[in-house]
N, C-alpha and C positions, 0 to 999 in steps of 0.2 A: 887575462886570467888573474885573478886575486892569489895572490900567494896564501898559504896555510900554516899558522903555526902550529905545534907540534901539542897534543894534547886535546886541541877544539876540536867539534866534531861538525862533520861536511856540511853545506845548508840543509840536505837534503834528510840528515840522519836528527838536527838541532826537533825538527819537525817531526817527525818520529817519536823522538824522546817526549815533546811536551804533549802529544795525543791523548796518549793515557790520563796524563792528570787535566785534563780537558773533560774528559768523557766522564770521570769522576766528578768532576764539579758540574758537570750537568745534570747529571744522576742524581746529585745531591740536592740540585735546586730543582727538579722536577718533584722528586719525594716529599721536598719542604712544601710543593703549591697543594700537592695530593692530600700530605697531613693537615694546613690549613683548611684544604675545602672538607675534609671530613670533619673538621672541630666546628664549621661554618654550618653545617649541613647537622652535624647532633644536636648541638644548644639548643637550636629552636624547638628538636623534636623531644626533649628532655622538660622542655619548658611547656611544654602541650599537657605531657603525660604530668608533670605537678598541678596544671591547674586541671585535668581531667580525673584526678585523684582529687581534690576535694571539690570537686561538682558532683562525685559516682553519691549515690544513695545509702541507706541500711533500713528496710523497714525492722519496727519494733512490735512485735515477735513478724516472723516474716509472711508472705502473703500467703501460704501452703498451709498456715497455723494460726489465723486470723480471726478473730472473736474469743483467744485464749488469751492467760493472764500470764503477766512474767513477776516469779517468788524471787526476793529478796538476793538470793545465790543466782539467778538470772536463770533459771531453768523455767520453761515454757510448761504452764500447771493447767488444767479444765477452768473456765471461768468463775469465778465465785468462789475460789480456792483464799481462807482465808489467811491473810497478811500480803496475800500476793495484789499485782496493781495490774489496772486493765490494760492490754495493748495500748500504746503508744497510737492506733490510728492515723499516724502519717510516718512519715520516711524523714529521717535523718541525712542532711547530707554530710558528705567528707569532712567539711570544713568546720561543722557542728559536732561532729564525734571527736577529729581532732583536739578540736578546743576543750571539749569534755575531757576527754584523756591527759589533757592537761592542768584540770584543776577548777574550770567553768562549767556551768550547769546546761543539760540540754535544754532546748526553748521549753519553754511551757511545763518545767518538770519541779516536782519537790526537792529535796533532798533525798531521802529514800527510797523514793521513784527513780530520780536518776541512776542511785547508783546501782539500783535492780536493773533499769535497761543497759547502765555500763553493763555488769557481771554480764548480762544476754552477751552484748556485743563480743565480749571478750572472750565468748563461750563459743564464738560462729567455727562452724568445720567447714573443710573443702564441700562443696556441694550444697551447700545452704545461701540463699538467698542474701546478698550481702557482705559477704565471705571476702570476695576480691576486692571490694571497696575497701572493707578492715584491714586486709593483708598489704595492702597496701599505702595506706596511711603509717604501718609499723615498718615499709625500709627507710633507709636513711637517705638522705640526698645530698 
């Protein structure tokens, strides 16, 4: 038998003592793999939804109100309403509005034209054709 000094604690009890902080740094490293695979497993899907936000569409005025004119303030007018410009006739994508909203011209637009289909755009409500494409070119990333 090994003698004991006075103070140490049994082999049996040394083993006890250190469990707990064992069990915590397990804990801690299993939490760290879980946080990882979630940061692994977001990214990509973060990065879908950016390039899927400027792939989405806007038609100019939308398909529900198609053969009308969009006036100057971007409101959707009867055709041949004057100063106002004729539907846009194709679909703007994300990546075109974007860049419009920041100072570049939609394809194929005037000056004035453009900025009458900006005002549409900027005008879009829930429930309108294009709405989620806009809305979501306006969060932040």
């Amino acid at each position: 038998m090994s003698e004991q000094l006075p103070g140490q604690p049994h082999e049996g009890q040394q083993d006890q003592a250190s469990a707990p902080a064992a069990a915590s740094r397990r804990q801690l490293l299993i939490g760290g793999a879980v946080a990882a695979s979630a940061i692994v497993s977001i990214r990509p899907a973060l990065a879908n939804t950016a390039a899927s936000v400027l792939n989405c569409t806007i038609n100019v005025p939308d398909q529900a109100r198609a053969g009308n004119s969009i006036a100057p303030n971007g409101q959707v007018v009867p055709a041949g309403t004057p100063g106002a410009f004729p539907g846009a006739g194709r679909s703007f994508s994300g990546e075109q509005v974007k860049q419009a909203l920041g100072g570049r011209p939609l394809p194929g637009t005037s000056y004035e034209q453009n900025q009458a289909y900006l005002n549409y755009i900027r005008r879009l409500q829930s429930g309108t054709s294009g709405f989620t494409c806009f809305a979501s070119l306006q969060m932040p990333r």
